[in-house]
MMTF fields as JSON, N, C-alpha, C and O atoms, coordinates in Angstrom:
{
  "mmtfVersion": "1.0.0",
  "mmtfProducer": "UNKNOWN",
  "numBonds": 447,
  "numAtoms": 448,
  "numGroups": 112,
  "numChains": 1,
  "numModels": 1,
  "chainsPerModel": [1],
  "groupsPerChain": [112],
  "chainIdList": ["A"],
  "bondAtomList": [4, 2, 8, 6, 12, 10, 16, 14, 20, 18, 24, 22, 28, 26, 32, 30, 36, 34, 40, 38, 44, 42, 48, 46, 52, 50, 56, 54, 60, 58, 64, 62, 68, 66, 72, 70, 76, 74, 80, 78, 84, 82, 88, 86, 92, 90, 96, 94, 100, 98, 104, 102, 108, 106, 112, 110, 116, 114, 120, 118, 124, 122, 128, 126, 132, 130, 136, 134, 140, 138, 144, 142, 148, 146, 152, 150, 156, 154, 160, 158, 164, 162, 168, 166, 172, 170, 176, 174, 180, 178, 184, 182, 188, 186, 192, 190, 196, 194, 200, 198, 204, 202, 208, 206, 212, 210, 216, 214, 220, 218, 224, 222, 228, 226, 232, 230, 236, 234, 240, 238, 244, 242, 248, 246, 252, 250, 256, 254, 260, 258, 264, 262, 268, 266, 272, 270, 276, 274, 280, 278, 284, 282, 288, 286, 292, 290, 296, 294, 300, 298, 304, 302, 308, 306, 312, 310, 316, 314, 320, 318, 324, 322, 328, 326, 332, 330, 336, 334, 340, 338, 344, 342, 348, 346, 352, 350, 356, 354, 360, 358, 364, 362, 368, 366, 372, 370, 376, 374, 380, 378, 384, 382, 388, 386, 392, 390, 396, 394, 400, 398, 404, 402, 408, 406, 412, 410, 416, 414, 420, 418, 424, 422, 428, 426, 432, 430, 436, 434, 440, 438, 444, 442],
  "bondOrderList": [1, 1, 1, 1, 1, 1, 1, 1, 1, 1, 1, 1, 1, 1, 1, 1, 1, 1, 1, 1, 1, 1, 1, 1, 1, 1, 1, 1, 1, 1, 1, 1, 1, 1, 1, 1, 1, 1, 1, 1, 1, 1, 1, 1, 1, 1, 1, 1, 1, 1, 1, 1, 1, 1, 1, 1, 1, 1, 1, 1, 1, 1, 1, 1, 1, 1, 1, 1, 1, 1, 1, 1, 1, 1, 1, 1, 1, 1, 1, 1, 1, 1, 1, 1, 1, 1, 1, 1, 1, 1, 1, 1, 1, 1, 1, 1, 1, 1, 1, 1, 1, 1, 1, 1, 1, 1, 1, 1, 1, 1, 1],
  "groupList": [{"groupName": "UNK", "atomNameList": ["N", "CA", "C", "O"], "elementList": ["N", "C", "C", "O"], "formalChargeList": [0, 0, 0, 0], "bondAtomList": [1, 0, 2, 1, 3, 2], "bondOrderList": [1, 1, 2], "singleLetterCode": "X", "chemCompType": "L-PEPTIDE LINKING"}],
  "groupTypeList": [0, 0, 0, 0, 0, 0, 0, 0, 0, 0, 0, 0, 0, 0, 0, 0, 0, 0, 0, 0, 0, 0, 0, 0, 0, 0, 0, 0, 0, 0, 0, 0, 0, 0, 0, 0, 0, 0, 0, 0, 0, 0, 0, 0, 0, 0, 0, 0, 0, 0, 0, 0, 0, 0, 0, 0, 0, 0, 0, 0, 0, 0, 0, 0, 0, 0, 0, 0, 0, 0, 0, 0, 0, 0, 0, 0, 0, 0, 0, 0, 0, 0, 0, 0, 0, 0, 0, 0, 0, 0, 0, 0, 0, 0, 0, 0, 0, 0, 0, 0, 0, 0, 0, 0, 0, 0, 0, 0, 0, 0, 0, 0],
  "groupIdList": [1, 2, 3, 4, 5, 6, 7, 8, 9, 10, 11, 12, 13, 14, 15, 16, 17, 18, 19, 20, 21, 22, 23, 24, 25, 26, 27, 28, 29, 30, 31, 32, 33, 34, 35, 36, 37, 38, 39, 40, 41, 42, 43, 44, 45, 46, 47, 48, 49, 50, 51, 52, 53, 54, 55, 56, 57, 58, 59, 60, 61, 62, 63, 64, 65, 66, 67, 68, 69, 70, 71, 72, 73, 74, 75, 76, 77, 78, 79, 80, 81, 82, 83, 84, 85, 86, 87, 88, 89, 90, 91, 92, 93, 94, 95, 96, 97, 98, 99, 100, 101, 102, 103, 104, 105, 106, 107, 108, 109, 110, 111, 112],
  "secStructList": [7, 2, 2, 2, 2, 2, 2, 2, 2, 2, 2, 2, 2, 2, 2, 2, 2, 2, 2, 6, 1, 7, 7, 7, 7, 3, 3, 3, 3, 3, 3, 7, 7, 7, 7, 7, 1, 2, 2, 2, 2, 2, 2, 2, 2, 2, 2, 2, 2, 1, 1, 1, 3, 3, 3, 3, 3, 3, 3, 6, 6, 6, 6, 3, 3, 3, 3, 3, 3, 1, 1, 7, 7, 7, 2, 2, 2, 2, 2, 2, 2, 6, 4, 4, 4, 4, 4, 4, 7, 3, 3, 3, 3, 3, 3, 3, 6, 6, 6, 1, 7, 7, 7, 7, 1, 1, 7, 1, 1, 7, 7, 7],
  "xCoordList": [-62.065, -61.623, -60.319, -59.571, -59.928, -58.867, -57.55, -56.484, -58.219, -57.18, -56.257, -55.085, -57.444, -56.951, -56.471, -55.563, -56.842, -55.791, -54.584, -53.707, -54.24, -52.853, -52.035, -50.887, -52.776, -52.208, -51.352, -50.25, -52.469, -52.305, -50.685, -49.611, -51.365, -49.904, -48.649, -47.687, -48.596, -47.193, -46.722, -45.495, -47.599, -47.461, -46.43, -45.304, -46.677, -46.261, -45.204, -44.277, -45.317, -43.656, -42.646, -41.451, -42.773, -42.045, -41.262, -40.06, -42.775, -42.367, -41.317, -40.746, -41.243, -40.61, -38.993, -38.044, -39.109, -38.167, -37.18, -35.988, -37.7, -37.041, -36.449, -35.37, -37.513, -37.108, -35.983, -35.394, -35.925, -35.617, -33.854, -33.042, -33.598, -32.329, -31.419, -31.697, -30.195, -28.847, -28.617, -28.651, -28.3, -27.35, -26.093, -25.945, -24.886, -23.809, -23.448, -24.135, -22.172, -21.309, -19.51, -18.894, -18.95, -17.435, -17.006, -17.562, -15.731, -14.927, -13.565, -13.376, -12.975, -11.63, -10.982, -11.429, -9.433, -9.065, -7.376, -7.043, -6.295, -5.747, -4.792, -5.258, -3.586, -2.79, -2.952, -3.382, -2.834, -2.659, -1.403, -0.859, -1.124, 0.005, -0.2, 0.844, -0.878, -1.581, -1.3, -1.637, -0.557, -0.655, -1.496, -1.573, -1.976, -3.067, -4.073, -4.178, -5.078, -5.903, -6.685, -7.157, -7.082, -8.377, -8.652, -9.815, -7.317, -7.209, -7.936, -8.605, -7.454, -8.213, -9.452, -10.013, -10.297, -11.806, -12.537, -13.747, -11.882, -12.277, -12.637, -13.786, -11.652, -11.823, -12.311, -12.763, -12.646, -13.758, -15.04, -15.896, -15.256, -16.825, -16.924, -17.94, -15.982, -15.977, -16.555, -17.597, -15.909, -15.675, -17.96, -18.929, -17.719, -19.265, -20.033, -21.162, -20.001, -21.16, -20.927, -22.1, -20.281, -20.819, -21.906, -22.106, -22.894, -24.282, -23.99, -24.7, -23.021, -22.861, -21.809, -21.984, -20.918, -20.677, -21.245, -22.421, -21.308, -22.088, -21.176, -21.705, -20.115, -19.136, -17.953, -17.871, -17.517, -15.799, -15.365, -16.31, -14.327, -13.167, -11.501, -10.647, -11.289, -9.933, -9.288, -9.652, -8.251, -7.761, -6.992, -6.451, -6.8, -5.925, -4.556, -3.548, -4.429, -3.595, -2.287, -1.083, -3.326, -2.54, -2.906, -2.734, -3.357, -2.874, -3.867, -3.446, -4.928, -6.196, -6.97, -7.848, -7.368, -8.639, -9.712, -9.141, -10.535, -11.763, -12.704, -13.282, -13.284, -14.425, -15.069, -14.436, -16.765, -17.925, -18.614, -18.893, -19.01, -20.031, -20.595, -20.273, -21.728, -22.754, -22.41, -22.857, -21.619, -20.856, -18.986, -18.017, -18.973, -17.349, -16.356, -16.096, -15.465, -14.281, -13.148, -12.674, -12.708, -11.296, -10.335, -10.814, -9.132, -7.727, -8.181, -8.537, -8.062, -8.458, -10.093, -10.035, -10.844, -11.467, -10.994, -10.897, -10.713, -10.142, -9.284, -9.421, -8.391, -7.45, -8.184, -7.942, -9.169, -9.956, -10.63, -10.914, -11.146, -11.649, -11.066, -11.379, -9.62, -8.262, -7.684, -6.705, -8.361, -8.085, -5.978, -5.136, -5.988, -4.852, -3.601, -2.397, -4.424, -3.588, -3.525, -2.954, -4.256, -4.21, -3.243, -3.322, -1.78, -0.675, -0.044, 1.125, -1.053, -0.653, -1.043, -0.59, -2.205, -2.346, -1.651, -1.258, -1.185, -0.665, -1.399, -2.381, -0.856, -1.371, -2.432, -3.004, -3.29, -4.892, -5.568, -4.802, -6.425, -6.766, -8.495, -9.205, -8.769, -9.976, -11.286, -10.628, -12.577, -13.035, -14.222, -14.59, -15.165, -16.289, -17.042, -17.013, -17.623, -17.626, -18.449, -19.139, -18.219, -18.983, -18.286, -18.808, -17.196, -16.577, -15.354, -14.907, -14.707, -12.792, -12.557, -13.484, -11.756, -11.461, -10.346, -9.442, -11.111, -10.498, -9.215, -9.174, -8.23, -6.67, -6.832, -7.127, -6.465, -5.963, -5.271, -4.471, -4.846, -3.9, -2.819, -3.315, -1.498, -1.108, -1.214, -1.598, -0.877, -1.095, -0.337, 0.725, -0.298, 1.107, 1.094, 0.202, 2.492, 2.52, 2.788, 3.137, 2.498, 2.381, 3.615, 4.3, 4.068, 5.544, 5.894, 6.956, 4.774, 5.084, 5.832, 5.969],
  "yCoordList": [15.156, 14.977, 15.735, 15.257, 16.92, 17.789, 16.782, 16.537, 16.304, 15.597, 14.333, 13.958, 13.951, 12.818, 13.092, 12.375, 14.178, 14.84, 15.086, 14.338, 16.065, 16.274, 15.054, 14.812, 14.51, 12.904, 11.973, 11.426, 12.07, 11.534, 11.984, 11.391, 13.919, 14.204, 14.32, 14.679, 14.179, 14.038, 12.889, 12.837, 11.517, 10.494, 10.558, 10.105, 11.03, 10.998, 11.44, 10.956, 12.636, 13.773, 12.603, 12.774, 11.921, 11.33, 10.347, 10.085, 9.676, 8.853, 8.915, 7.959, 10.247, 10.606, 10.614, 10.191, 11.327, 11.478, 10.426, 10.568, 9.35, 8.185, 7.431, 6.984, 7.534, 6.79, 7.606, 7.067, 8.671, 9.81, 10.09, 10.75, 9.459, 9.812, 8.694, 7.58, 9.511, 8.246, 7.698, 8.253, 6.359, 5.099, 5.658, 6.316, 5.514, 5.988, 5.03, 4.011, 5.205, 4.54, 4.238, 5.292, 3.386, 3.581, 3.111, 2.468, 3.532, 3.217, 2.521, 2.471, 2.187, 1.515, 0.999, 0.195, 1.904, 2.183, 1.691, 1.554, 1.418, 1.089, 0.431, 0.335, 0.149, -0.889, -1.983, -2.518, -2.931, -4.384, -4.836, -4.041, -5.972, -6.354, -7.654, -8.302, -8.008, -9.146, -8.597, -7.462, -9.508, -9.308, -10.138, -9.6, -11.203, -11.773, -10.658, -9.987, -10.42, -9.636, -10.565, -10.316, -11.891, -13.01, -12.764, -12.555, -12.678, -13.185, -11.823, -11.933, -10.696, -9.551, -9.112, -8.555, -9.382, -9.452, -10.763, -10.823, -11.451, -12.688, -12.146, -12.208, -11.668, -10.644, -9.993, -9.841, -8.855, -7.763, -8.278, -7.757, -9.428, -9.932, -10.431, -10.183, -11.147, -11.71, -10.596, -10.804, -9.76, -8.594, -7.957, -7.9, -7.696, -7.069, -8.2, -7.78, -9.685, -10.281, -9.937, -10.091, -9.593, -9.437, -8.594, -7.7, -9.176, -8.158, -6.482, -5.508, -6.511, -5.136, -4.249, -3.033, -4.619, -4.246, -3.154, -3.467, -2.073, -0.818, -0.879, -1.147, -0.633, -0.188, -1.279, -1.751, -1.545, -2.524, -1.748, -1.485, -1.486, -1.079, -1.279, -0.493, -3.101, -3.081, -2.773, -3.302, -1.736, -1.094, -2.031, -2.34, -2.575, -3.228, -2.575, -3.195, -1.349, -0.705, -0.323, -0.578, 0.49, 1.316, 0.332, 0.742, -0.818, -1.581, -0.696, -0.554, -0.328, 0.394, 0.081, -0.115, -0.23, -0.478, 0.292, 0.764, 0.479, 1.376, 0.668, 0.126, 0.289, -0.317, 0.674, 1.349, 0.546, 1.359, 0.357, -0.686, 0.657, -0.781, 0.193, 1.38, -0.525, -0.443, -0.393, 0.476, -1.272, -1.661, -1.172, -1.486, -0.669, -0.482, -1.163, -1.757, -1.333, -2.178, -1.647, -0.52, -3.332, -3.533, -4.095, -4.592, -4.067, -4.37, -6.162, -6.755, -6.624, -8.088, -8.363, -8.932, -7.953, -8.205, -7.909, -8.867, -6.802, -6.651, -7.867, -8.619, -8.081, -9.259, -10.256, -10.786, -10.806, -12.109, -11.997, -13.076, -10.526, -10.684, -10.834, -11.584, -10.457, -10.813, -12.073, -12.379, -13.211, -14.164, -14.014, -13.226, -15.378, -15.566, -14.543, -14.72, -13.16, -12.272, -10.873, -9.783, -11.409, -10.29, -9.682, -8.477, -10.545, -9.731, -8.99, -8.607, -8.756, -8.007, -6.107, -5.184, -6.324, -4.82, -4.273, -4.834, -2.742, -1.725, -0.566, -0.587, 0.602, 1.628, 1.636, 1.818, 1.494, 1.513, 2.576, 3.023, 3.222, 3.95, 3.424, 2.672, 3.979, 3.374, 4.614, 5.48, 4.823, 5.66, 6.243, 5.95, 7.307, 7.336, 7.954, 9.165, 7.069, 8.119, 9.455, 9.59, 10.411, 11.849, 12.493, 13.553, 12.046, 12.631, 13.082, 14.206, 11.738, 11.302, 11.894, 11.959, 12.201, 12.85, 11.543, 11.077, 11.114, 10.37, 10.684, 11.594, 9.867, 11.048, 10.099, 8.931, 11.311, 10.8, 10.198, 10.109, 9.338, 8.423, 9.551, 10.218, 9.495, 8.373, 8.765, 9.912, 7.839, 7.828, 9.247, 9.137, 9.894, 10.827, 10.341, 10.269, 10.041, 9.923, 8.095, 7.318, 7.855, 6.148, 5.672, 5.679, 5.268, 4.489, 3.168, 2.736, 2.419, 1.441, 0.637, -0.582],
  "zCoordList": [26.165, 24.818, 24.564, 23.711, 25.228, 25.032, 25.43, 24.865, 26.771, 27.635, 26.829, 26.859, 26.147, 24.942, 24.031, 23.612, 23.363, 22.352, 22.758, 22.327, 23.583, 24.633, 24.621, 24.248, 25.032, 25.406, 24.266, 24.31, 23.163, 21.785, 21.361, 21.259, 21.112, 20.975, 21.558, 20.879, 22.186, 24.104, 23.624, 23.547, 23.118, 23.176, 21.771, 21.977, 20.485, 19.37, 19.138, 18.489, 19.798, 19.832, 21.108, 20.868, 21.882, 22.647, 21.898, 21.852, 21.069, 20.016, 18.71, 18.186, 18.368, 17.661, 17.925, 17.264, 19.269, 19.79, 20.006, 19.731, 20.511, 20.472, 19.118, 18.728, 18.746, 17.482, 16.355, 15.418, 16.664, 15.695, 16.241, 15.593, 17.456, 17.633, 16.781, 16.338, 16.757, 16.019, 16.978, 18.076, 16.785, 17.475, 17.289, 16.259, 18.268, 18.858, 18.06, 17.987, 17.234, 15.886, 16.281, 16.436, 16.391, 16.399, 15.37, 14.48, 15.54, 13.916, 14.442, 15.657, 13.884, 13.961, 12.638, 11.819, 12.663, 11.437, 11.654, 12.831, 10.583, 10.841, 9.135, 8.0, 9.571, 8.786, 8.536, 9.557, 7.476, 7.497, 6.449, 5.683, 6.543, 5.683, 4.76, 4.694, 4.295, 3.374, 2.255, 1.919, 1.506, 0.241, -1.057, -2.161, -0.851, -1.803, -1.674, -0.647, -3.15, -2.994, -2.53, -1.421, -3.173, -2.445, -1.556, -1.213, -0.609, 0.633, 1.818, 2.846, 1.123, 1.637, 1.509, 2.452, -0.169, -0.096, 0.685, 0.904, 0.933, 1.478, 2.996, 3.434, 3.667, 5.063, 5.247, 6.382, 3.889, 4.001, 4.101, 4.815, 3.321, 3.335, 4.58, 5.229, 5.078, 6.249, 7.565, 8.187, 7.736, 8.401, 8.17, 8.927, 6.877, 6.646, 6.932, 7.186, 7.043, 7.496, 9.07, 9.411, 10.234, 11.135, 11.006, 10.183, 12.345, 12.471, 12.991, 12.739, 13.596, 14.545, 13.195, 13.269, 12.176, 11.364, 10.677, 10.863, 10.002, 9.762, 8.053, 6.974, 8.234, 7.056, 7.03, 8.163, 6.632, 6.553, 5.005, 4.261, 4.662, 4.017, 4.04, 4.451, 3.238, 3.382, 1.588, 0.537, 1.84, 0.413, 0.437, 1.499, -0.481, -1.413, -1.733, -1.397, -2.367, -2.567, -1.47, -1.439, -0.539, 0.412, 1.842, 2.989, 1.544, 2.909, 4.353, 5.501, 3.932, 4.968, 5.359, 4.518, 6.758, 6.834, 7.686, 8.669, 7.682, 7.788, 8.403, 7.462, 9.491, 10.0, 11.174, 11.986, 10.998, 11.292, 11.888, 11.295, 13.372, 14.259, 14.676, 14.738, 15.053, 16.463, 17.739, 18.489, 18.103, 18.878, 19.268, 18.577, 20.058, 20.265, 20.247, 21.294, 19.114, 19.131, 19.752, 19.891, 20.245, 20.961, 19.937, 18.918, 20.096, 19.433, 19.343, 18.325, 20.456, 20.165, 18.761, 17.67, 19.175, 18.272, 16.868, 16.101, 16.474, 15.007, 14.869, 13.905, 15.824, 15.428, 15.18, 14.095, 15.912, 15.611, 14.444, 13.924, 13.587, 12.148, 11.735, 10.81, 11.746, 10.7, 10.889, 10.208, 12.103, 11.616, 11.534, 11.963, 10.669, 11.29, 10.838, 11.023, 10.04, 9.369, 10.818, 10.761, 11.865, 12.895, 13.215, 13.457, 13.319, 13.596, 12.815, 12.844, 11.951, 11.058, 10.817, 10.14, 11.897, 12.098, 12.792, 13.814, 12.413, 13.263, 12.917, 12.175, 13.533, 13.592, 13.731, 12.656, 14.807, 14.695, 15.125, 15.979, 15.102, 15.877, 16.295, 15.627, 17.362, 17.212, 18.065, 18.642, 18.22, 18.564, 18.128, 16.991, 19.052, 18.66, 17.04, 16.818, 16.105, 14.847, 15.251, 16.261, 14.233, 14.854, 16.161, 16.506, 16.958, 18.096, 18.192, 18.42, 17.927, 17.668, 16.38, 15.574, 16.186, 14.531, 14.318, 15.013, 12.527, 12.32, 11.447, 10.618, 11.718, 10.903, 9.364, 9.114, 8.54, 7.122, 6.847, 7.779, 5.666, 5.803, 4.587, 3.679, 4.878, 5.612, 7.01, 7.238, 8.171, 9.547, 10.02, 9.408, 10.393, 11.499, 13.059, 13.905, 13.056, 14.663, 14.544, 15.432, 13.232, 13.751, 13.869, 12.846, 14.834, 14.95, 15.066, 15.515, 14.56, 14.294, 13.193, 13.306]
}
């Protein structure tokens, strides 16, 4: 009966364990140049219906965008959410959330 208890609990704390850790997060941040606002909430929603999507944030104002996945993004992909406004990003940075420090805007260093 001890043995099963032991067991029970080994089993629960393992359980915990697993379940209890964070999923590894990237971000990818950056410039855009669109000027319709439509045309930019239209992208953000676009952008937040992907499944691997976590966060999307395109400012209106200051021309920013902010995206949080599951999944690790590449330069091509951002371009393919932006659709046919892709060549329109610069300055990107991209990298692990919680690891990479993400820079404030405005950008430093961006020379584009």
């Amino acid at each position: 009966m001890k043995t099963f208890f032991t067991i029970l609990i080994f089993n629960s704390l393992f359980s915990l364990t697993i379940f209890g850790q964070e999923e590894t997060k990237y971000f990818a941040q950056g410039l855009f140049q669109i000027e319709e606002d439509s045309t930019i909430k239209t992208i953000e929603n676009n952008i937040r219906n992907n499944a691997s999507v976590v966060v999307a944030r395109l400012d209106i104002p200051t021309k920013r965008f902010f995206i949080l996945t599951n999944q690790a993004i590449n330069e091509q992909t951002l371009i393919s959410w932006f659709g046919v406004y892709g060549n329109t990003i610069r300055c990107v940075q991209q990298g692990t959330y919680g690891v990479d420090t993400i820079y404030q805007y405005p950008f430093i260093g961006c020379n584009e």
